[in-house]
C-alpha positions as CSV (number, residue, x, y, z in Angstrom):
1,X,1.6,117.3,158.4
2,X,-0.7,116.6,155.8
3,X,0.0,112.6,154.0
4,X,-1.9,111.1,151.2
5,X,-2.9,107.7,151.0
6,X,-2.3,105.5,147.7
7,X,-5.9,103.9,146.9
8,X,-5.2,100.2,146.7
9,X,-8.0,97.7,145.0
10,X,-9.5,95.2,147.0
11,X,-9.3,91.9,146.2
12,X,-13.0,91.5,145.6
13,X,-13.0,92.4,142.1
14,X,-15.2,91.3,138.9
15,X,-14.8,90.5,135.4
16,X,-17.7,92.0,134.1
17,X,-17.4,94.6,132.0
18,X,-20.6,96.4,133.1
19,X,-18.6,97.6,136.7
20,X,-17.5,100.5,137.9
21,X,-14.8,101.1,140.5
22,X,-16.0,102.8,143.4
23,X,-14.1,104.2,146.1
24,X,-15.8,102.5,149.5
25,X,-15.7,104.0,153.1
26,X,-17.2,104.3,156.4
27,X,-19.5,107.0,158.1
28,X,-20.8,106.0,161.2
29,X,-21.9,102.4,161.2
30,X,-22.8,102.6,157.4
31,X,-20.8,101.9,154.2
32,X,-20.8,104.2,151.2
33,X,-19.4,104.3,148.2
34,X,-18.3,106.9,145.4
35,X,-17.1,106.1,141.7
36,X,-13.4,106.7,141.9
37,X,-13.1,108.5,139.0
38,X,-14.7,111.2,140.9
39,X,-11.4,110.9,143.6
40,X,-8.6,112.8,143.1
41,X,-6.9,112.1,146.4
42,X,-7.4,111.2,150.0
43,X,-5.9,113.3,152.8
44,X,-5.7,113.0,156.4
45,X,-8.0,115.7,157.8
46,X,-6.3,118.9,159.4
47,X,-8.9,121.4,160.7
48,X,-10.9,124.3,157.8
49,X,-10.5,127.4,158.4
50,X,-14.3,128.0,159.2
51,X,-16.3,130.4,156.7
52,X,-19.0,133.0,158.3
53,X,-22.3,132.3,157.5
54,X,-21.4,128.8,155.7
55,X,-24.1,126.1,156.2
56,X,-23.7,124.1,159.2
57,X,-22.3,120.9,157.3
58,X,-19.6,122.9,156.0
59,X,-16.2,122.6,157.8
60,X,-15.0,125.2,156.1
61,X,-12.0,126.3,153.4
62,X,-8.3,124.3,153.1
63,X,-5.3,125.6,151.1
64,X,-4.6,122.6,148.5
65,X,-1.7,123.4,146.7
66,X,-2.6,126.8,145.9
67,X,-6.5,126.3,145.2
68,X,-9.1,127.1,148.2
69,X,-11.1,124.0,148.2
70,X,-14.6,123.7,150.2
71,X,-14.7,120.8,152.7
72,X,-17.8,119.2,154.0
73,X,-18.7,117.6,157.0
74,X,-20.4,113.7,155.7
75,X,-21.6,112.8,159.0
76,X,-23.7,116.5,159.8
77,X,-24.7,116.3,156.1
78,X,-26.2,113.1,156.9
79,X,-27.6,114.3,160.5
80,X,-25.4,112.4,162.6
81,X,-23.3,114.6,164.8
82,X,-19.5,115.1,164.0
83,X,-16.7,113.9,165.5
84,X,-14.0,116.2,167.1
85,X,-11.3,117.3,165.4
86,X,-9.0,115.6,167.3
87,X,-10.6,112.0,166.1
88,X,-8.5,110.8,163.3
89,X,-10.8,110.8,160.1
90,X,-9.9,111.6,156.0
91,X,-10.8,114.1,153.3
92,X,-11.8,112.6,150.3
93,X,-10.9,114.8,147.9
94,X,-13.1,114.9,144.7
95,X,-14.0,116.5,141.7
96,X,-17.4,117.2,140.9
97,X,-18.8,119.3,137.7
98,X,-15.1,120.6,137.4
99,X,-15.6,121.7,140.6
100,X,-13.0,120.5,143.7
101,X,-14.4,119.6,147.1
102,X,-13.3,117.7,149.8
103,X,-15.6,115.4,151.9
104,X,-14.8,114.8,155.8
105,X,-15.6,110.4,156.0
106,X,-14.7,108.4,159.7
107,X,-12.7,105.8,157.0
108,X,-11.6,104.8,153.7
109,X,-12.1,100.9,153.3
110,X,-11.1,100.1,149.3
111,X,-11.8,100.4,145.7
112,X,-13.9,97.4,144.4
113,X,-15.2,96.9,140.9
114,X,-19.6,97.5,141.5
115,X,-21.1,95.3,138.5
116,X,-23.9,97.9,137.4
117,X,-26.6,95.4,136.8
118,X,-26.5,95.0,140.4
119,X,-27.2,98.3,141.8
120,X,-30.6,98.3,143.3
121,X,-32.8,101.9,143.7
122,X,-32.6,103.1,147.3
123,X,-35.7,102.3,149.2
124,X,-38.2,105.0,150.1
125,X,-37.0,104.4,154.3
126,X,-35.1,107.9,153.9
127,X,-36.4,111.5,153.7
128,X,-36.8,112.8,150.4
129,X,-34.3,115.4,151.4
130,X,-31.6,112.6,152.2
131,X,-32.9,110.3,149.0
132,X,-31.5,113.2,146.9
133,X,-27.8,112.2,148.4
134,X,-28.2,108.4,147.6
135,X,-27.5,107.0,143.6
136,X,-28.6,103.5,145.1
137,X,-27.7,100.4,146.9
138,X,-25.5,97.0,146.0
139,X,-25.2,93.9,147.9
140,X,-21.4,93.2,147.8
141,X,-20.5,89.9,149.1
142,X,-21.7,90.3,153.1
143,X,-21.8,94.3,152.5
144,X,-24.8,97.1,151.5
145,X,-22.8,99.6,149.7
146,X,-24.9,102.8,149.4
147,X,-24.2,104.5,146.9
148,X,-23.6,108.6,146.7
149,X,-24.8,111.3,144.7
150,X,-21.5,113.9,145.3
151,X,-23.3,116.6,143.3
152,X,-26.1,116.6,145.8
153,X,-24.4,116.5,148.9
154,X,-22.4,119.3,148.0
155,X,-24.7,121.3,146.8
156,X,-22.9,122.8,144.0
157,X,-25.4,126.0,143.4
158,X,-25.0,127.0,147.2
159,X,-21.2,125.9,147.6
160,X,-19.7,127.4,144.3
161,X,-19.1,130.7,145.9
162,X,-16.6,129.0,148.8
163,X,-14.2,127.8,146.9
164,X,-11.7,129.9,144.3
C-alpha cells in the first residue's frame, strides 16, 4: 500500500520576500534540500521494477497513476551505498523540465522558506562530477542545507528514454 504524505511547513520561516520554499530531507548523515515547487508528491517507497541495462543509480520504473515514472536511487547517485528495500525510505516525486521522476531519499524533514541572499556557492571539496549535482549551500539556523540541482542528478538526456 502506497500513502502520500501532506508536506507541512516548518516553523522556521522568514519574511523576506527574496526566499524560496524548499523541500528539506535527509541522505545519509547530510541534509539536502529541493525548491518545492519542483515536488509534486512524496510517496512511501515500494520496490521499481528494475530496467536492463539502466545505469546503476537507477532503481528502476513505477506505475503512477497510469504514467511510467523513472526512480533514482539519491544515495548510489551520491556514492554512498543503498539501503535495502526493506529499510523504510520515500520517493520524492518531482517534476523536472516537464519531465516526472521520482528520487529514492532516507527522510523528508520539512519545507522552510531559504532567504536567497543567503545561499552560499558550494565549495570546491567535491568532485567536479558531484559539484554538477549541488545549486549551493545555506546556513539555516544550526543546519547546512545543500542545495540540489534535480536536472543533473537525473540526467535528463540519458533518463528521458525510461519513462513514458
Amino acid at each position: 500500500m502506497t500513502t502520500t504524505k501532506p508536506l507541512t511547513e516548518t516553523t522556521e520561516t522568514t519574511t523576506d520576500v527574496n526566499a524560496e520554499k524548499y523541500l528539506v530531507f535527509q541522505i545519509g548523515n547530510e541534509t539536502y534540500g529541493v525548491p518545492l515547487l519542483q515536488v509534486q508528491e512524496i510517496r512511501t517507497y515500494t520496490p521499481a521494477t528494475r530496467v536492463p541495462n539502466a545505469p546503476n543509480y537507477v532503481l528502476g520504473v513505477i506505475n503512477l497513476r497510469g504514467n511510467i515514472i523513472a526512480v533514482i536511487d539519491a544515495r548510489t547517485r551520491f556514492g554512498l551505498p543503498p539501503l535495502p528495500d526493506e529499510e523504510s525510505t520515500v520517493v520524492v516525486v518531482t517534476q523536472v523540465n516537464d519531465k516526472i521522476f521520482g528520487l529514492r531519499l532516507d527522510s523528508v524533514s520539512d519545507v522552510m522558506d531559504i532567504p536567497l541572499e543567503q545561499v552560499q556557492p558550494t565549495p570546491p571539496i567535491a568532485s567536479e562530477a558531484t559539484q554538477r549535482f549541488l545549486n549551493g549551500v545555506v546556513q539555516v539556523g544550526e543546519r547546512v542545507v545543500i542545495l540540489l540541482n534535480l536536472r543533473e542528478i537525473f540526467d535528463i538526456d540519458a533518463l528521458s528514454h525510461l519513462a513514458a
